[in-house]
KEGU-626489 format. One record per residue (C-alpha): x negated, y, z negated; residue number from 1. Coordinates in Angstrom, 3 decimals, decimal comma. Example, Ala and Ser with C-alpha at 12.3 -4.5 7.8 and 13.67 -1.06 7.14 Angstrom:
BEGIN
c1 = -12,300; c2 = -4,500; c3 = -7,800; k = 1
c1 = -13,670; c2 = -1,060; c3 = -7,140; k = 2
END
This chain:
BEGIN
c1 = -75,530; c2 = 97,225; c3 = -108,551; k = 1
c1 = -74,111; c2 = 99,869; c3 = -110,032; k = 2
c1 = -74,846; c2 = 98,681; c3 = -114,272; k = 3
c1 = -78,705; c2 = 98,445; c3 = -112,347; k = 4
c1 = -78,900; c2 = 102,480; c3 = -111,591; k = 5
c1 = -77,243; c2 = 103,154; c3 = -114,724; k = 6
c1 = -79,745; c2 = 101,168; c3 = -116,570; k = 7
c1 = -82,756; c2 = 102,250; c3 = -115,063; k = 8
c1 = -80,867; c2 = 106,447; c3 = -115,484; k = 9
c1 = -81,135; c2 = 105,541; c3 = -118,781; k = 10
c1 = -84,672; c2 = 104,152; c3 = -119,301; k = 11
c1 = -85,899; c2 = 107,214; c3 = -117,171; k = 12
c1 = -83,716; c2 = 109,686; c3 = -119,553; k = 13
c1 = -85,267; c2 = 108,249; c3 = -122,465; k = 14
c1 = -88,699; c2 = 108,211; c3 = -120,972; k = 15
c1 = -88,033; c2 = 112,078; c3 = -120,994; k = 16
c1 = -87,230; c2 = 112,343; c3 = -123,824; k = 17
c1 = -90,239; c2 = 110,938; c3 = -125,118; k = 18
c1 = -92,021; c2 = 114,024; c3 = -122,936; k = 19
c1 = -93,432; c2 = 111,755; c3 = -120,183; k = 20
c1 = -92,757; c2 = 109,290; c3 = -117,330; k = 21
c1 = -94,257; c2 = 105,961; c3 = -118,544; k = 22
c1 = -97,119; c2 = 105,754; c3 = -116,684; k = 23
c1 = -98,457; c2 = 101,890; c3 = -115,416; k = 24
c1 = -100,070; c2 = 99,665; c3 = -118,465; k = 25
c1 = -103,223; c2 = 99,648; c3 = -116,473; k = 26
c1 = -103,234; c2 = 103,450; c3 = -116,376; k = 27
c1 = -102,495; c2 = 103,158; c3 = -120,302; k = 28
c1 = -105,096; c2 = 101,006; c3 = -120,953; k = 29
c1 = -107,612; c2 = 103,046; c3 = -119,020; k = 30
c1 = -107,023; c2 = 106,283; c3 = -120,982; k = 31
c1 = -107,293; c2 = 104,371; c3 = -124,506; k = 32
c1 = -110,822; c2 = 103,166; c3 = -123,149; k = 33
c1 = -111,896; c2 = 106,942; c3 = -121,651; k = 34
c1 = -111,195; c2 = 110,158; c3 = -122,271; k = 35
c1 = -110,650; c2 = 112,883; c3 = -118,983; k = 36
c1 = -113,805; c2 = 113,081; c3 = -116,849; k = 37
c1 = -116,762; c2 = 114,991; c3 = -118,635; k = 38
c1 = -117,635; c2 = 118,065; c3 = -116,530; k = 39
c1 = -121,398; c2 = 117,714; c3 = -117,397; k = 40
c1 = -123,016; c2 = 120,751; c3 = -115,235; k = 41
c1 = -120,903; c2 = 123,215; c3 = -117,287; k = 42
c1 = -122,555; c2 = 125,048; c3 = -119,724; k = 43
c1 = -120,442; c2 = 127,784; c3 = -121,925; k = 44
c1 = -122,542; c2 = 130,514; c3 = -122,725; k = 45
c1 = -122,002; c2 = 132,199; c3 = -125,495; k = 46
c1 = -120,018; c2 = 129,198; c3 = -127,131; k = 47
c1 = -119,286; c2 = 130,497; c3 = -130,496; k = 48
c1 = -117,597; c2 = 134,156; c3 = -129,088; k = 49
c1 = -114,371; c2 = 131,462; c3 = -128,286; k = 50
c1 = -111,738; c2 = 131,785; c3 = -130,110; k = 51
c1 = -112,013; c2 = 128,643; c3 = -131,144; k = 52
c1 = -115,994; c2 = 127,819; c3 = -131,332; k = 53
c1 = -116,979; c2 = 123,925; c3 = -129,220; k = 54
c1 = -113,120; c2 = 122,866; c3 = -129,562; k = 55
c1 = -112,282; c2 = 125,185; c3 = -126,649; k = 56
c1 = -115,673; c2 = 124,209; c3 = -124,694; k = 57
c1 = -114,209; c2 = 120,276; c3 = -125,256; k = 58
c1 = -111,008; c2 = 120,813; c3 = -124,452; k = 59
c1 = -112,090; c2 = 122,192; c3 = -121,006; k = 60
c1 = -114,362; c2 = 119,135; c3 = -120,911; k = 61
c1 = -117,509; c2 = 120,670; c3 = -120,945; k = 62
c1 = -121,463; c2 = 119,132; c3 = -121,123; k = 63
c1 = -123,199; c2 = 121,752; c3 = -122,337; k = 64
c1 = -122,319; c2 = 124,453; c3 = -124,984; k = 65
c1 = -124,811; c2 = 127,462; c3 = -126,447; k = 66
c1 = -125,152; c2 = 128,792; c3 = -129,871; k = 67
c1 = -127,375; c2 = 131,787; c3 = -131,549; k = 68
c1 = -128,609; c2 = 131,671; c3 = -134,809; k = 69
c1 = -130,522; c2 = 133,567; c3 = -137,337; k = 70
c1 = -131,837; c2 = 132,539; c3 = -140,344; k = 71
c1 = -130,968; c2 = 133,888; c3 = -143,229; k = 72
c1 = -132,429; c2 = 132,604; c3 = -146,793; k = 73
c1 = -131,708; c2 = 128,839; c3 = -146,214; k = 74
c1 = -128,860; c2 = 128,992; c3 = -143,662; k = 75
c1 = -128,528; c2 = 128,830; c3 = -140,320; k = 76
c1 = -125,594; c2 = 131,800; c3 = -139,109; k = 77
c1 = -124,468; c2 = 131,756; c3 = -135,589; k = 78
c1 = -123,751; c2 = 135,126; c3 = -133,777; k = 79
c1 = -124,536; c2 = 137,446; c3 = -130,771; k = 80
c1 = -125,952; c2 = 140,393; c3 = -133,279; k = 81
c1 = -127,456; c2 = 140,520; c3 = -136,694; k = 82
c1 = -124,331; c2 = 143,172; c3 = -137,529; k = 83
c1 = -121,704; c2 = 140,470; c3 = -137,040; k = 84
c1 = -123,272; c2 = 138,111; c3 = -139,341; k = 85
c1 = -120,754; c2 = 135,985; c3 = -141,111; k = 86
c1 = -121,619; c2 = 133,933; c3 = -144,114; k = 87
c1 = -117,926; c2 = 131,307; c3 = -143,245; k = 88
c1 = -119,885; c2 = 131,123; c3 = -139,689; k = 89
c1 = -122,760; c2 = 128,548; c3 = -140,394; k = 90
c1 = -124,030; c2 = 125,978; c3 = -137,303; k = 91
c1 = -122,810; c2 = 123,590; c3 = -139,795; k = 92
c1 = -119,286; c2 = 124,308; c3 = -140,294; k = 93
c1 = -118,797; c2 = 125,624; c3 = -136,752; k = 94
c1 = -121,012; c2 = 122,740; c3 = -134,589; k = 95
c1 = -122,705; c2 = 120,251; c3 = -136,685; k = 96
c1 = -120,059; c2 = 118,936; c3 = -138,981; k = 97
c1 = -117,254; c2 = 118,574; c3 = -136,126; k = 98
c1 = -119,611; c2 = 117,231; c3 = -133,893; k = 99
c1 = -120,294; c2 = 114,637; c3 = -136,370; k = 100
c1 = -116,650; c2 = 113,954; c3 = -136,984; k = 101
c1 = -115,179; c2 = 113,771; c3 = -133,375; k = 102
c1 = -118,704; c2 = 111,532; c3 = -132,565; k = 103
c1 = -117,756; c2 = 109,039; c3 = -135,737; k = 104
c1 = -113,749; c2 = 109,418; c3 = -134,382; k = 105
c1 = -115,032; c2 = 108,143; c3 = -130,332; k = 106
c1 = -116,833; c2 = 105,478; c3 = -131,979; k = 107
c1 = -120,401; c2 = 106,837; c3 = -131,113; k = 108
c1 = -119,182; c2 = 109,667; c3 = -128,437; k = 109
c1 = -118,323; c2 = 113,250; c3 = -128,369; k = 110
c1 = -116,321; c2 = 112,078; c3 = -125,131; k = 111
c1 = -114,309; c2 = 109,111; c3 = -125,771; k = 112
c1 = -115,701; c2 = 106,043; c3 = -123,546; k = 113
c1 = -118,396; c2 = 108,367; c3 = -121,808; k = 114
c1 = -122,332; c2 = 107,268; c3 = -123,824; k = 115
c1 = -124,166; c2 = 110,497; c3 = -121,665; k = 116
c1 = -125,295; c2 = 112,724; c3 = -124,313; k = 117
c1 = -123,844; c2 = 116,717; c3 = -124,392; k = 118
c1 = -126,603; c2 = 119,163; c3 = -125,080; k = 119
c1 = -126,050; c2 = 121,741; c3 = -127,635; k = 120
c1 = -128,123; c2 = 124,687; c3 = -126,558; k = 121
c1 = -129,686; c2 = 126,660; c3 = -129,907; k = 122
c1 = -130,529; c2 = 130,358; c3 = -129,454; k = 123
c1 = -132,908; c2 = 131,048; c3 = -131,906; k = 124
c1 = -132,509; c2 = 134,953; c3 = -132,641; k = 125
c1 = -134,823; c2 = 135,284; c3 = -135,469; k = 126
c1 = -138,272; c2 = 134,494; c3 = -135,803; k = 127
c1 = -139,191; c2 = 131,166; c3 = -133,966; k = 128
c1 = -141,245; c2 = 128,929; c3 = -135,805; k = 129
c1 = -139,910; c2 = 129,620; c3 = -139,490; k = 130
c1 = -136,068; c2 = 129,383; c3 = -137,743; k = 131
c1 = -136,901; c2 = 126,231; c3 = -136,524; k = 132
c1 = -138,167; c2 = 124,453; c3 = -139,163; k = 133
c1 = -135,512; c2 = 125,407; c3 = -141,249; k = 134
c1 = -133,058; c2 = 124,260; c3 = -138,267; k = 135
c1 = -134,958; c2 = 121,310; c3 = -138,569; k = 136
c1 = -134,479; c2 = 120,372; c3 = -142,127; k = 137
c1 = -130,769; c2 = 120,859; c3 = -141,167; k = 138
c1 = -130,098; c2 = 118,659; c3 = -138,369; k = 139
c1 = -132,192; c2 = 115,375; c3 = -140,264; k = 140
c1 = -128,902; c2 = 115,515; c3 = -142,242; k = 141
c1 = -127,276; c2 = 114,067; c3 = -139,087; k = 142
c1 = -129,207; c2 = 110,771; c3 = -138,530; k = 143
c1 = -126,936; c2 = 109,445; c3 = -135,711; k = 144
c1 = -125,920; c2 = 112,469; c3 = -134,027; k = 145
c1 = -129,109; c2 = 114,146; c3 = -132,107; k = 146
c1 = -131,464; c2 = 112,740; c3 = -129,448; k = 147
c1 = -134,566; c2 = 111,718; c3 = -131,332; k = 148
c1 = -138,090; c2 = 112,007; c3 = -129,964; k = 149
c1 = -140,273; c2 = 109,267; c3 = -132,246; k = 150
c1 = -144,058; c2 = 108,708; c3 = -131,379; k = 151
c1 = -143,700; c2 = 109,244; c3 = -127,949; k = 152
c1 = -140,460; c2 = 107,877; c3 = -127,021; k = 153
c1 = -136,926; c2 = 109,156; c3 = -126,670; k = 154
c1 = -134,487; c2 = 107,624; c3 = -128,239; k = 155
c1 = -130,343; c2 = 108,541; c3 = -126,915; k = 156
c1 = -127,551; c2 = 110,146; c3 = -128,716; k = 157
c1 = -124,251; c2 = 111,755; c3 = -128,618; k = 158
c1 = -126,078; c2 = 115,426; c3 = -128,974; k = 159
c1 = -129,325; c2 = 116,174; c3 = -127,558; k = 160
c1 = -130,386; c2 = 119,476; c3 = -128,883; k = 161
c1 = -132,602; c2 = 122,041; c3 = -127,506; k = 162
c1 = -134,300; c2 = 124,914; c3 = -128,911; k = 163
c1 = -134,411; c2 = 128,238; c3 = -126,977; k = 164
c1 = -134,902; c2 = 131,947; c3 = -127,894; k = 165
c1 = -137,477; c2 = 132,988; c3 = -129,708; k = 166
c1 = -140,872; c2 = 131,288; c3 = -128,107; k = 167
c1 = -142,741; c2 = 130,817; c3 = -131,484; k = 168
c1 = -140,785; c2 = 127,521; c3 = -131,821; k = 169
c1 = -142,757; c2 = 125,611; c3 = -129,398; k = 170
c1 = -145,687; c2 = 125,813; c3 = -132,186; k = 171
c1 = -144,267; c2 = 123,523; c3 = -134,547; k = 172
c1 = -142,387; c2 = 121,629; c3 = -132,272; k = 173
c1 = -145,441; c2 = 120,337; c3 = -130,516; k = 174
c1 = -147,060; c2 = 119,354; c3 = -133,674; k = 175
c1 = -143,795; c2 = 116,876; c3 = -134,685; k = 176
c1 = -144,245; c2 = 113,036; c3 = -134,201; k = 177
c1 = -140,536; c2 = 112,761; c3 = -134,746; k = 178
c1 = -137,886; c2 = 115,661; c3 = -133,976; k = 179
c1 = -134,672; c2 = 115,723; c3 = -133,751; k = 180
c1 = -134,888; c2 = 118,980; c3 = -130,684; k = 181
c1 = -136,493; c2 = 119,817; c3 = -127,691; k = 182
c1 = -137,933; c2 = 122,615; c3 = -125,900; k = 183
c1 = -135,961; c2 = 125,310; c3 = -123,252; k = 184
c1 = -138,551; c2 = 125,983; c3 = -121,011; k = 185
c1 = -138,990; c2 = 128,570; c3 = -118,671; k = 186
c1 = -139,829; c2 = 128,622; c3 = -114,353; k = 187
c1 = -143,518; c2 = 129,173; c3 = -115,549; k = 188
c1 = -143,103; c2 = 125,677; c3 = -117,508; k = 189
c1 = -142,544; c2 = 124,004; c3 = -114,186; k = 190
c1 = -145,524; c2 = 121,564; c3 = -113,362; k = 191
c1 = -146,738; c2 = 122,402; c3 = -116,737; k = 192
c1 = -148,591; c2 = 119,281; c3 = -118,691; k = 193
c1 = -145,878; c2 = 119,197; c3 = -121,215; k = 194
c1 = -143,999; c2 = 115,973; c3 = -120,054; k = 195
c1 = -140,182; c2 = 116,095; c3 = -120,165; k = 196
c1 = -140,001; c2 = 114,324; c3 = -123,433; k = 197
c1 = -140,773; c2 = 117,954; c3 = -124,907; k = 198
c1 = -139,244; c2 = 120,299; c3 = -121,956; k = 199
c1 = -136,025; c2 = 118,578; c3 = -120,574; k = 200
c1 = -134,737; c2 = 122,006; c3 = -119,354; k = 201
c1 = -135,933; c2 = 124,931; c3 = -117,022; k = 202
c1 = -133,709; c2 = 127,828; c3 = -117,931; k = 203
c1 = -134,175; c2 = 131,547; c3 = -116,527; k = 204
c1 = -132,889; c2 = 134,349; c3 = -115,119; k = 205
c1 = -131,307; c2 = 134,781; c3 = -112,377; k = 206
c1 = -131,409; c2 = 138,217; c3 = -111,602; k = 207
c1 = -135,345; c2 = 138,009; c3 = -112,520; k = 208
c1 = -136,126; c2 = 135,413; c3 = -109,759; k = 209
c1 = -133,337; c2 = 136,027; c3 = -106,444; k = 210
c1 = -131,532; c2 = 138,936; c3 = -105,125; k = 211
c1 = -128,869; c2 = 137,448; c3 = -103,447; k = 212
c1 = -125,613; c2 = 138,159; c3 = -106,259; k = 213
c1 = -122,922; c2 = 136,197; c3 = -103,787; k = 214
c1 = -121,919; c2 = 138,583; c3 = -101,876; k = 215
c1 = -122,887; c2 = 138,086; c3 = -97,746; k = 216
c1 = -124,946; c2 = 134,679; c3 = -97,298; k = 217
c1 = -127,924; c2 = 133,639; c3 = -99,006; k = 218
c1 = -131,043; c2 = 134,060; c3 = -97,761; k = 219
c1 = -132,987; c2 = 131,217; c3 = -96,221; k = 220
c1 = -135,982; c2 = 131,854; c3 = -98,175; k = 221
c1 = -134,216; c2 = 132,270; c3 = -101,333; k = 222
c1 = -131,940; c2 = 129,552; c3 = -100,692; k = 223
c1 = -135,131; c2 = 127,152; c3 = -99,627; k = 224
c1 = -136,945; c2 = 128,507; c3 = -102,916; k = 225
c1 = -134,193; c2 = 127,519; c3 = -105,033; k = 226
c1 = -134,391; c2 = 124,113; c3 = -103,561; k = 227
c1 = -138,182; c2 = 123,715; c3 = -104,559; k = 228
c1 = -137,165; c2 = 124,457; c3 = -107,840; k = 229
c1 = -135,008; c2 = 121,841; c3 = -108,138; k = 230
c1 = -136,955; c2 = 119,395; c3 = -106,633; k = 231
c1 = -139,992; c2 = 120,322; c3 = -108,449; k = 232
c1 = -138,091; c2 = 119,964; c3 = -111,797; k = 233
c1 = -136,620; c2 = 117,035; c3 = -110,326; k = 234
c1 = -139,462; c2 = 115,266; c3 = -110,019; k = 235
c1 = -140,281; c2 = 115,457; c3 = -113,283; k = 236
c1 = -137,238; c2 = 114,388; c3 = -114,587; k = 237
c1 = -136,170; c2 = 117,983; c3 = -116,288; k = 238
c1 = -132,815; c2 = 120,228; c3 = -115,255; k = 239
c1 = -132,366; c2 = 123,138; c3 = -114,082; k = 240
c1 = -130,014; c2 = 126,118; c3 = -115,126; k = 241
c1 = -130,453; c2 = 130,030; c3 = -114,752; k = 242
c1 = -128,579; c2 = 132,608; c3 = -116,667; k = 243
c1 = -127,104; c2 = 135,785; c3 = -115,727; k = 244
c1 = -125,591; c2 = 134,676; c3 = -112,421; k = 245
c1 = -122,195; c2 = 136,709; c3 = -111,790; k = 246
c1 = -119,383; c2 = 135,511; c3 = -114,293; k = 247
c1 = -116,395; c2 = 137,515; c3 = -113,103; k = 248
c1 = -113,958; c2 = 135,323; c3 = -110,730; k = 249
c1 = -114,160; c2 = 136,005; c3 = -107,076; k = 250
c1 = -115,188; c2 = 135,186; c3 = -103,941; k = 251
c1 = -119,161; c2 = 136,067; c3 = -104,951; k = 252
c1 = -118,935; c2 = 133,946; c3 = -107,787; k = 253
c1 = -117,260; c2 = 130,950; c3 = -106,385; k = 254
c1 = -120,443; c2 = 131,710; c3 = -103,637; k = 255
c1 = -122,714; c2 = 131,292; c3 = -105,942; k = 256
c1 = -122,188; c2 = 128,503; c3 = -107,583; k = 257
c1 = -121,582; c2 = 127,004; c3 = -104,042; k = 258
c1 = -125,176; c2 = 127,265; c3 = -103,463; k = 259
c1 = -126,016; c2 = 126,002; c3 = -106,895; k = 260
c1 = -123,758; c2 = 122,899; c3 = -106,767; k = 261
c1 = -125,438; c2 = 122,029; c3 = -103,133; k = 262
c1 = -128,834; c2 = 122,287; c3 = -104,279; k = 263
c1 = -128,003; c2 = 120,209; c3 = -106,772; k = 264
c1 = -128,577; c2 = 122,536; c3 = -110,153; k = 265
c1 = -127,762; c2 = 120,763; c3 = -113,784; k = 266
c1 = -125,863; c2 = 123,443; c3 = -115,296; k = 267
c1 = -123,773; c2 = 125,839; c3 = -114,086; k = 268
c1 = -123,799; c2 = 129,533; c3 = -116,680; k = 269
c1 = -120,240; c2 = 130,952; c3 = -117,557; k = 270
c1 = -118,175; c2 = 132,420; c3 = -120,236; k = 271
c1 = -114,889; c2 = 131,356; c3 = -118,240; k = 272
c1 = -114,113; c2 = 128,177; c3 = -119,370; k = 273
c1 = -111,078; c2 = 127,796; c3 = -117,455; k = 274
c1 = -112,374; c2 = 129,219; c3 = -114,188; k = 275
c1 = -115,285; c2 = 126,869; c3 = -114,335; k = 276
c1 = -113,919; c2 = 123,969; c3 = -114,618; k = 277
c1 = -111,398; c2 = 124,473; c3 = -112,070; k = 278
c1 = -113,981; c2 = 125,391; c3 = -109,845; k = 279
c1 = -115,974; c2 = 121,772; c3 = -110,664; k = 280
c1 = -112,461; c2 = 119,939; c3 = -110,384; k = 281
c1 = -112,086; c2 = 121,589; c3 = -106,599; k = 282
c1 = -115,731; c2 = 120,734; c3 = -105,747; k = 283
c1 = -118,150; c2 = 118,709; c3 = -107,413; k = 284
c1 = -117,973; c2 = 115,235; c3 = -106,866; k = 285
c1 = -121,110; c2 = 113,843; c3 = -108,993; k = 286
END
């Protein structure tokens, strides 16, 4: 009995060594096959002002990340203001090429095991219609990596991209057979003819459309108007998210996206990486 304990003492001090309790070959087996749960209604805002630009967004597991972008002579620079324009900053070497590479590493995934798409929201800070076509000369370098719209259909991939900022995009956009993008609409694009093929997202503001900030309970008729947003959009087989809803951690914020979460909204707006997606973690069981 007593060469047993010492045995097994020894396997477990080993196992310690190693920097981790062995954990059960099914468990093993299951974590080779997928990757940590995807957190798919978080959106980071304002992606690239991490310090480390869509590794930090991944790392905390997220679905959605944003990126601005201005054109300038043939590239495509990502950054909040025209003054902090960096020529080392391209959407290439900071989104597109990594993307490409972790996607070709998960054998067709950005998450390992998980085949949902991430969207990669593009901020277009410069004129619309010239940035775009210019963006999309740029992504057609990456056959297998975006959601492709061909002659009325839709066909899957590991990105889906879609185009918001500057409204002079739509132009072109609608006149593509084949694109590689699609359009950020806004709450007066609900019920709109444009099909969800073209407009998979409603975004807007927050601040613009409710006055409740968190802070003492919602009111019914905002709460019940939020709901026929969601529905509406919904229906039509677009998602939902609104910007500018409070971002510093507290009790107004967790509120908040309370309300979102039960009235089912896609994406959920933030610059705190970590304190969304320990909010999701605690409560959001989709």
């Amino acid at each position: 009995m007593a060469l047993t304990t010492r045995r097994r003492a020894l396997t477990t001090f080993a196992t310690a060594l190693a920097g981790t309790v062995a954990a059960p070959a099914y468990a093993q087996a299951s974590e080779r096959k997928h990757g940590p749960r995807p957190l798919w209604r978080a959106h980071a805002h304002n992606d690239y002002l991490h310090p480390r630009p869509l590794f930090d967004a991944l790392g905390h597991r997220f679905g959605s990340l944003e990126a601005d972008i201005f054109l300038v002579g043939d590239q495509l620079l990502v950054a909040h203001d025209a003054v902090e324009l960096d020529p080392a900053r391209t959407l290439e070497s900071l989104y597109l090429d990594p993307l490409a590479r972790r996607v070709k590493a998960n054998h067709g995934s950005v998450y390992r095991g998980y085949r949902k798409p991430i969207q990669l929201l593009i901020d277009l800070k410069t004129e619309g219609s010239s940035t775009y076509l210019e963006l999309d000369r740029h992504l057609r370098r990456y056959k297998h990596l975006f959601t492709t719209y061909a002659y009325g259909r839709v066909f899957p991939g590991p990105v889906t991209a879609v185009i918001s900022g500057d409204r002079a995009a739509r132009i072109p956009m609608e006149a593509q057979t084949v694109r590689r993008a699609f359009y950020d609409g806004r709450l007066a694009d609900l019920g709109s003819p444009a099909p969800a093929s073209f407009i998979p997202l409603i975004s807007d503001n927050w601040t613009l459309n409710f006055t409740w900030r968190g802070i003492g309970p919602f009111p019914e008729a905002e709460r019940q108007k939020l709901r026929g947003i969601i529905s509406a959009a919904h229906s039509r087989r677009q998602k939902v998210r609104f910007w500018a809803t409070p971002d510093l951690a507290g009790p107004a914020r967790d509120a908040l996206w309370g309300e979102l979460l039960a009235a089912d909204v896609d994406y959920l707006n933030t610059d705190d990486l970590a304190g969304l997606e320990k909010f999701l973690d605690a409560n959001d069981r989709t």
